[in-house]
N, CA, C and O atoms as a GROMACS GRO file, in nm:
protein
  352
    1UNK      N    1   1.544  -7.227   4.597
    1UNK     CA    2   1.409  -7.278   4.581
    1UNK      C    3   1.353  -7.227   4.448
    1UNK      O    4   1.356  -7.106   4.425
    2UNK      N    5   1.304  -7.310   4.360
    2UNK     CA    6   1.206  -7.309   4.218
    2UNK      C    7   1.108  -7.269   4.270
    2UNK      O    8   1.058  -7.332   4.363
    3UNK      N    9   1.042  -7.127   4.210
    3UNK     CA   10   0.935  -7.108   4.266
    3UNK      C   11   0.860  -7.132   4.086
    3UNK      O   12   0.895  -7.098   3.973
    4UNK      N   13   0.721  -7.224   4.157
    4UNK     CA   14   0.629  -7.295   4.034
    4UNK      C   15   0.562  -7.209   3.949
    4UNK      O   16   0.502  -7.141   4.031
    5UNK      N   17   0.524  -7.158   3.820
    5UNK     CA   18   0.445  -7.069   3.740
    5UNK      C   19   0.365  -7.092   3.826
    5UNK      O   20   0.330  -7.195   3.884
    6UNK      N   21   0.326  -6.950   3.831
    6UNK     CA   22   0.109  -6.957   3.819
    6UNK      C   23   0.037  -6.980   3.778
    6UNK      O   24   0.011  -6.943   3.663
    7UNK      N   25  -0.040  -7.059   3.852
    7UNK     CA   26  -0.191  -7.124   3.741
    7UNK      C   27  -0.285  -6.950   3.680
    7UNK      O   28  -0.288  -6.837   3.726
    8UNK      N   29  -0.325  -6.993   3.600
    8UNK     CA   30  -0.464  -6.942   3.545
    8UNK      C   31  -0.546  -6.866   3.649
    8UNK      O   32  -0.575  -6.747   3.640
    9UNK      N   33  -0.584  -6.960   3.760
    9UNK     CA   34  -0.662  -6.888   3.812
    9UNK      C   35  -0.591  -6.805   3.967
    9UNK      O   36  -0.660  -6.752   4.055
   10UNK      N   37  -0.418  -6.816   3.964
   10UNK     CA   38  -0.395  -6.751   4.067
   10UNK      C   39  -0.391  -6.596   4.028
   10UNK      O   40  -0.406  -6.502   4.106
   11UNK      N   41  -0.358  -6.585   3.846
   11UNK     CA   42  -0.352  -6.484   3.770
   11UNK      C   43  -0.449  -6.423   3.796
   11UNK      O   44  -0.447  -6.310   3.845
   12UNK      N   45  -0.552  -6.488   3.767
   12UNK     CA   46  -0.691  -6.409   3.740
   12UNK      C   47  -0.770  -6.360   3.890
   12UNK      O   48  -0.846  -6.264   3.902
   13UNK      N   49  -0.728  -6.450   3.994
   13UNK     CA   50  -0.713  -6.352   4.170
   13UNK      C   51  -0.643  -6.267   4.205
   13UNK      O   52  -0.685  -6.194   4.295
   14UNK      N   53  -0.519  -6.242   4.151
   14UNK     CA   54  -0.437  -6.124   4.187
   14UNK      C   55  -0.504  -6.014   4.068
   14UNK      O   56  -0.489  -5.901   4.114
   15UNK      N   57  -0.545  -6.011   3.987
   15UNK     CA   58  -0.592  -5.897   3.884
   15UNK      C   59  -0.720  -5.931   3.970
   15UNK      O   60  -0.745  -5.811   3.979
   16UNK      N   61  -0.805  -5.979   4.027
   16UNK     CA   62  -0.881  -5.901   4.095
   16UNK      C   63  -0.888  -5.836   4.225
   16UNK      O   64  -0.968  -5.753   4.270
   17UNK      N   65  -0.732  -5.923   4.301
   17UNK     CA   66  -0.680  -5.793   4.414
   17UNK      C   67  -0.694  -5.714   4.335
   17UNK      O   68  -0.802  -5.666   4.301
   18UNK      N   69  -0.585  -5.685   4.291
   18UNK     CA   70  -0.526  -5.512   4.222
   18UNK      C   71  -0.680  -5.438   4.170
   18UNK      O   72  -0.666  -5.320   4.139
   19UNK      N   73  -0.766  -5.472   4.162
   19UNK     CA   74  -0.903  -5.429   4.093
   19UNK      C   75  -0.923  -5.368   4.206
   19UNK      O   76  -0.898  -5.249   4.224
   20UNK      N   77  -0.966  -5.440   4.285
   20UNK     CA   78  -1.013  -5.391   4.418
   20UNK      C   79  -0.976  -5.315   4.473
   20UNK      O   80  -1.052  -5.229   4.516
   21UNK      N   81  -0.830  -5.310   4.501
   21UNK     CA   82  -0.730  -5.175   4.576
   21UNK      C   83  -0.740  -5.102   4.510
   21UNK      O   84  -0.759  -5.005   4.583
   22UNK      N   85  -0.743  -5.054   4.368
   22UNK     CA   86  -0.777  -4.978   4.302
   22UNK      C   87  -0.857  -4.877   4.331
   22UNK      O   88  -0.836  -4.763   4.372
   23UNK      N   89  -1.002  -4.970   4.286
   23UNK     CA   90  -1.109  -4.885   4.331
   23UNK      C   91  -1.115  -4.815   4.530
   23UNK      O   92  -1.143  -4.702   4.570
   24UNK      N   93  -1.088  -4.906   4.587
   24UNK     CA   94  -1.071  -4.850   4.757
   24UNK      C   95  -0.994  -4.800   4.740
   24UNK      O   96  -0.995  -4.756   4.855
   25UNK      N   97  -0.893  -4.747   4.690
   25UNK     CA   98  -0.792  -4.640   4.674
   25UNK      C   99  -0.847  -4.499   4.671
   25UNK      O  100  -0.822  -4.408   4.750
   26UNK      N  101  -0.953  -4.499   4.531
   26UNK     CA  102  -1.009  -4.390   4.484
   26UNK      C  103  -0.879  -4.291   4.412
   26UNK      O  104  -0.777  -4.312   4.347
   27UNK      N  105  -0.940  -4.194   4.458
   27UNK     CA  106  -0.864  -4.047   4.377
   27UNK      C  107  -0.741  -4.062   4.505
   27UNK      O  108  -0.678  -3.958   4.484
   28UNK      N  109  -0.682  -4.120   4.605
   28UNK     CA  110  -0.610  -4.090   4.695
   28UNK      C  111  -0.443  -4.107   4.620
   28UNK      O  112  -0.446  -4.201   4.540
   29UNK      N  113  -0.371  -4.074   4.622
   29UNK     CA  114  -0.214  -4.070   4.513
   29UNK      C  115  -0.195  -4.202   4.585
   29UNK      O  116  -0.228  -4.239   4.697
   30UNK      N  117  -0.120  -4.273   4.466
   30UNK     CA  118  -0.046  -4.365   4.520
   30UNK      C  119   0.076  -4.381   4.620
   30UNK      O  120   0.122  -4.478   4.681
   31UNK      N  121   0.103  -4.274   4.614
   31UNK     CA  122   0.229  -4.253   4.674
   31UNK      C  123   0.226  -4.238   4.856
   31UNK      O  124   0.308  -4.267   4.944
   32UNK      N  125   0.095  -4.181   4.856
   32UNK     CA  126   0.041  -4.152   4.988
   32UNK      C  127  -0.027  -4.290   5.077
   32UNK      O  128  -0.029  -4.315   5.197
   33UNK      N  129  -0.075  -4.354   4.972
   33UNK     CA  130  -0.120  -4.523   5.040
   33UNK      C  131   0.013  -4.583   5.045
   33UNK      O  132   0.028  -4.660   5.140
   34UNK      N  133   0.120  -4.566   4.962
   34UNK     CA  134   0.197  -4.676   5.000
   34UNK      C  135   0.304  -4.627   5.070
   34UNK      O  136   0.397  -4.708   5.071
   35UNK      N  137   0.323  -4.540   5.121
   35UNK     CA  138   0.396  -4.471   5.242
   35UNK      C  139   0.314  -4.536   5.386
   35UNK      O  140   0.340  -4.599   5.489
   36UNK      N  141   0.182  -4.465   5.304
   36UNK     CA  142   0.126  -4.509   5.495
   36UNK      C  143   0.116  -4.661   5.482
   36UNK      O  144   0.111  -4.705   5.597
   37UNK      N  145   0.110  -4.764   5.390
   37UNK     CA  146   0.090  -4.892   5.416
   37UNK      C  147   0.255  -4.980   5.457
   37UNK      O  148   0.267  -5.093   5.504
   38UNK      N  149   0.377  -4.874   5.417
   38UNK     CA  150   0.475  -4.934   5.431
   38UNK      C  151   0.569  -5.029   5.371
   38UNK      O  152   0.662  -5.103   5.404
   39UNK      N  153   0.482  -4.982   5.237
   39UNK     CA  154   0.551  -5.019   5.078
   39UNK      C  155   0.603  -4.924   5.033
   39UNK      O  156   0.591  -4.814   5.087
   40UNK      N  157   0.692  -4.949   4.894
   40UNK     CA  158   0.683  -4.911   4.815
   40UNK      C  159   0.568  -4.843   4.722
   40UNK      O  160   0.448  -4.868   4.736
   41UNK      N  161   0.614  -4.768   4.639
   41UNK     CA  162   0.528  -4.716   4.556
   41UNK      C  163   0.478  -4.817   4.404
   41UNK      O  164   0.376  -4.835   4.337
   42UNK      N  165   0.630  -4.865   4.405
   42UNK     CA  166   0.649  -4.965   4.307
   42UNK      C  167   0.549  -5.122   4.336
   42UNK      O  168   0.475  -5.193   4.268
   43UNK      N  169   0.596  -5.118   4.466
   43UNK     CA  170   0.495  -5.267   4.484
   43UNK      C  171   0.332  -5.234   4.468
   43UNK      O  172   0.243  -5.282   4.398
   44UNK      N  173   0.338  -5.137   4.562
   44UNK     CA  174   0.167  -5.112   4.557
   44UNK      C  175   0.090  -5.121   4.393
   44UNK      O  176  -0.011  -5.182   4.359
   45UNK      N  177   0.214  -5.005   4.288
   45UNK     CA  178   0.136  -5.064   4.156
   45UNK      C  179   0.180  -5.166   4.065
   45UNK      O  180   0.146  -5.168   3.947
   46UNK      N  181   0.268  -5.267   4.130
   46UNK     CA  182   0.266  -5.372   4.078
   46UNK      C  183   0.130  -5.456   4.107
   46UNK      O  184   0.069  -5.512   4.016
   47UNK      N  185   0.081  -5.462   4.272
   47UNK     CA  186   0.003  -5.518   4.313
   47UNK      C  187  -0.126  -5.478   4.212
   47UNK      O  188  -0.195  -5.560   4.152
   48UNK      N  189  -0.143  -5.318   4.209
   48UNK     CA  190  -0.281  -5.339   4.181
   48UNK      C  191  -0.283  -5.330   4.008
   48UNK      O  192  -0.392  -5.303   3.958
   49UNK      N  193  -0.194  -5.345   3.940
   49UNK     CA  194  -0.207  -5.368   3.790
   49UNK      C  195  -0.156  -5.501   3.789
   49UNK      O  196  -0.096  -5.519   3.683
   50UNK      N  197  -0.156  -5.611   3.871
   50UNK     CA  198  -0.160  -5.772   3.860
   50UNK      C  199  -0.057  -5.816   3.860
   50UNK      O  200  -0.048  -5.931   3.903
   51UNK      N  201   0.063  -5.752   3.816
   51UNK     CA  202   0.199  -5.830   3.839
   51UNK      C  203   0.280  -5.844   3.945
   51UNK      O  204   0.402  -5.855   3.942
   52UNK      N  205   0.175  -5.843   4.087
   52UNK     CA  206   0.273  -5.944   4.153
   52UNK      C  207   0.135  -6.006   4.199
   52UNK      O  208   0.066  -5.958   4.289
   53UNK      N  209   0.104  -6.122   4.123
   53UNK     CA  210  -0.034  -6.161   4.144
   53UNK      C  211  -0.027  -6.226   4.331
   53UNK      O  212  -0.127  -6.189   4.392
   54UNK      N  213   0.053  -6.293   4.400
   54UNK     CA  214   0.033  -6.354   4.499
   54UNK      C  215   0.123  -6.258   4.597
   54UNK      O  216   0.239  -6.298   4.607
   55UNK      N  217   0.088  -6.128   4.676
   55UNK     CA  218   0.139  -6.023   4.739
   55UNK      C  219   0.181  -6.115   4.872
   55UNK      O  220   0.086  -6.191   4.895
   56UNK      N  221   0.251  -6.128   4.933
   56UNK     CA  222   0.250  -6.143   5.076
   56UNK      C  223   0.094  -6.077   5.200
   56UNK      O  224   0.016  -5.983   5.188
   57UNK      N  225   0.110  -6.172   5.294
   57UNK     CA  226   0.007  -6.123   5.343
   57UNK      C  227   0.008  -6.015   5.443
   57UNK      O  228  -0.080  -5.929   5.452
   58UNK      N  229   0.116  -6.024   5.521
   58UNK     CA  230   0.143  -5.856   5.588
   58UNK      C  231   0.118  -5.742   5.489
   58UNK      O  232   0.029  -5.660   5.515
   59UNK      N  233   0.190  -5.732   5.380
   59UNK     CA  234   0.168  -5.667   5.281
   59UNK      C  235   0.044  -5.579   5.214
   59UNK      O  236   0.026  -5.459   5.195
   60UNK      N  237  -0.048  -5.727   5.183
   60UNK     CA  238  -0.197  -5.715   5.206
   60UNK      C  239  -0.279  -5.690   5.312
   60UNK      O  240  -0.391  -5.646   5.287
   61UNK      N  241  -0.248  -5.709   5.414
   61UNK     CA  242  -0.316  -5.656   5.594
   61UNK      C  243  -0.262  -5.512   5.601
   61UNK      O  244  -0.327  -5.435   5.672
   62UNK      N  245  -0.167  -5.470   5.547
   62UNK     CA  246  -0.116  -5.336   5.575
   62UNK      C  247  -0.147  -5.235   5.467
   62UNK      O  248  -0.124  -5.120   5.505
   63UNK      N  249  -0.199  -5.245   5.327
   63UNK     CA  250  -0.264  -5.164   5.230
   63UNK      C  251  -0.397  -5.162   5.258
   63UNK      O  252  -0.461  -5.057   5.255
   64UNK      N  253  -0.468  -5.319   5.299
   64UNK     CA  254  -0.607  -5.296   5.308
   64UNK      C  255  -0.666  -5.221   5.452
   64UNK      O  256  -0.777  -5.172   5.470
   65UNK      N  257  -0.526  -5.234   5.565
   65UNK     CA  258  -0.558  -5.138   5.712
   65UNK      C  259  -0.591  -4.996   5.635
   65UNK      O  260  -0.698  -4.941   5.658
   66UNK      N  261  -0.499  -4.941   5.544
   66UNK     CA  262  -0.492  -4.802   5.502
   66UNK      C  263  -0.606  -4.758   5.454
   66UNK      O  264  -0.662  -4.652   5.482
   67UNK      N  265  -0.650  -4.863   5.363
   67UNK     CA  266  -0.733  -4.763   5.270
   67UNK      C  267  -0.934  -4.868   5.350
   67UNK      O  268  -1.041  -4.872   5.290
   68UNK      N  269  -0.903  -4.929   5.489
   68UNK     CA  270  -0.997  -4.938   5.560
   68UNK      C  271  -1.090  -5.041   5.513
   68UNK      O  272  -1.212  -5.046   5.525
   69UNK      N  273  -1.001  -5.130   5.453
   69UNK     CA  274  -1.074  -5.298   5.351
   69UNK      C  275  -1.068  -5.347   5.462
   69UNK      O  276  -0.975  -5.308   5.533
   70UNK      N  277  -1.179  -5.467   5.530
   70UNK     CA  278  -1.226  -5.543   5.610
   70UNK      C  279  -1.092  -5.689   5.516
   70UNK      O  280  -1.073  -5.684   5.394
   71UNK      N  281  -1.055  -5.748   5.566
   71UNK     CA  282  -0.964  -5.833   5.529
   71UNK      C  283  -1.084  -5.978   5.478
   71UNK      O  284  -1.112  -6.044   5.378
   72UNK      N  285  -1.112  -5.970   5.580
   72UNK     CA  286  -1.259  -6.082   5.519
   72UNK      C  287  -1.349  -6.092   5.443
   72UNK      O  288  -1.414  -6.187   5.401
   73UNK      N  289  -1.350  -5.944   5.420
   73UNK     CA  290  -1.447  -5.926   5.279
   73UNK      C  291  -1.347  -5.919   5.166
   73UNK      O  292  -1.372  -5.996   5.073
   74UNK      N  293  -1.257  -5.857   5.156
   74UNK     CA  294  -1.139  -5.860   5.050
   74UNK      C  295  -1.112  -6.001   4.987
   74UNK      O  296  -1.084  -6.023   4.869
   75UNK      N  297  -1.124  -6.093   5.091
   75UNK     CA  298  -1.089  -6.231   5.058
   75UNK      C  299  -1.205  -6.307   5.029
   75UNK      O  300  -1.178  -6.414   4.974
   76UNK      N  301  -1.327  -6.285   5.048
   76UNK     CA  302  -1.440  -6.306   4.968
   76UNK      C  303  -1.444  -6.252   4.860
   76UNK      O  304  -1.467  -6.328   4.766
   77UNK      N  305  -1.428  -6.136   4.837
   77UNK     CA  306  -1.444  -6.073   4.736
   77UNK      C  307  -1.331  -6.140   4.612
   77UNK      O  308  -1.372  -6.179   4.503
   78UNK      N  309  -1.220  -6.144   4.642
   78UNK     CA  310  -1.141  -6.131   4.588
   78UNK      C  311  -1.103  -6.332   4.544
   78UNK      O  312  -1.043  -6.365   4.442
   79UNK      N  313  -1.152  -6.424   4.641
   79UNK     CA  314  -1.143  -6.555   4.616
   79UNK      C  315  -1.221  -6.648   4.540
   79UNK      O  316  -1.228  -6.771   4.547
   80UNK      N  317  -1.297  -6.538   4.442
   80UNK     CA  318  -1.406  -6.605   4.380
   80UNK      C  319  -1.400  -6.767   4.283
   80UNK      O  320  -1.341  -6.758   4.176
   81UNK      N  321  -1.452  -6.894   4.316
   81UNK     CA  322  -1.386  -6.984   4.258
   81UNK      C  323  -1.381  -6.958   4.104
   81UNK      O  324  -1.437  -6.852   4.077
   82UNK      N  325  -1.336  -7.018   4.002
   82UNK     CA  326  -1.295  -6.990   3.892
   82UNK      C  327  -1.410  -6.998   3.812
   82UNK      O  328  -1.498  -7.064   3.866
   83UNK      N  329  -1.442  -6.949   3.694
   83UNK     CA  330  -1.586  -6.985   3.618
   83UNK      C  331  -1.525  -7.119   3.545
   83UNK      O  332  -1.419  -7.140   3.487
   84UNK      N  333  -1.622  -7.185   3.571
   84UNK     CA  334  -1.600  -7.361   3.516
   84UNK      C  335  -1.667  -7.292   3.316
   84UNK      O  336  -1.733  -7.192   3.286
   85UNK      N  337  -1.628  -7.366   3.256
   85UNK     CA  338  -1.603  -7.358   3.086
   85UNK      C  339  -1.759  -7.403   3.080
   85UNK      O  340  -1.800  -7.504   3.137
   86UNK      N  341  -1.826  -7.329   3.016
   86UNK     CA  342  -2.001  -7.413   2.942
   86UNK      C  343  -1.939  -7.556   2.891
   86UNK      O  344  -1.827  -7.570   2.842
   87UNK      N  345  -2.033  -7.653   2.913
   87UNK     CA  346  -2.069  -7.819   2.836
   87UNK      C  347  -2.033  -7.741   2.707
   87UNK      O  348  -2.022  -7.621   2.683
   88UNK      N  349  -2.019  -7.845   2.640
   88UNK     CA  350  -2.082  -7.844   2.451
   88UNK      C  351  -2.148  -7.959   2.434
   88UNK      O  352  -2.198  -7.986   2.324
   0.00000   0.00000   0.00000
C-alpha cells in the first residue's frame, strides 16, 4: 500500500499535537511518559516534535490517559480548521 504525502494542514495538526503533549507533559522525563503510555521513547518524541504528524489512535488514547488529556478536548484543541489566506 502507497501511503499519500501529507497535506499542509495534516502537518500543521500533528505540530500542534506534539505542542500540546509537550506542554501536558511539563518538566515530567520523557522517558517516564512513554514507559507508562506504552511507547517508545523514540515515538513519543517523534510525536511531539511533529514527525510522525498522524500518530495512531490507541497511541494517542494511551499518552493522553498518562499525562490526564481529556481526549475531547485534545481533539478540539488540536483540530483547529486551517486559517483560510486574507482576499487581496
Amino acid at each position: 500500500m502507497v501511503r499519500l504525502p501529507l497535506t499542509p494542514a495534516e502537518v500543521e495538526r500533528g505540530q500542534r499535537l506534539g505542542a500540546r503533549l509537550r506542554r501536558a507533559r511539563g518538566d515530567r522525563p520523557m522517558l517516564d511518559v512513554a514507559l507508562a503510555a506504552g511507547v517508545s521513547p523514540e515515538t513519543l518524541r517523534k510525536i511531539e516534535t511533529g514527525r510522525i504528524a498522524t500518530p495512531a489512535f490507541p497511541t494517542i488514547a494511551a499518552i493522553a490517559d498518562v499525562l490526564g488529556l481529556s481526549l475531547d478536548e485534545l481533539w478540539s484543541e488540536v483540530n483547529q480548521p486551517a486559517r483560510e489566506p486574507l482576499a487581496s
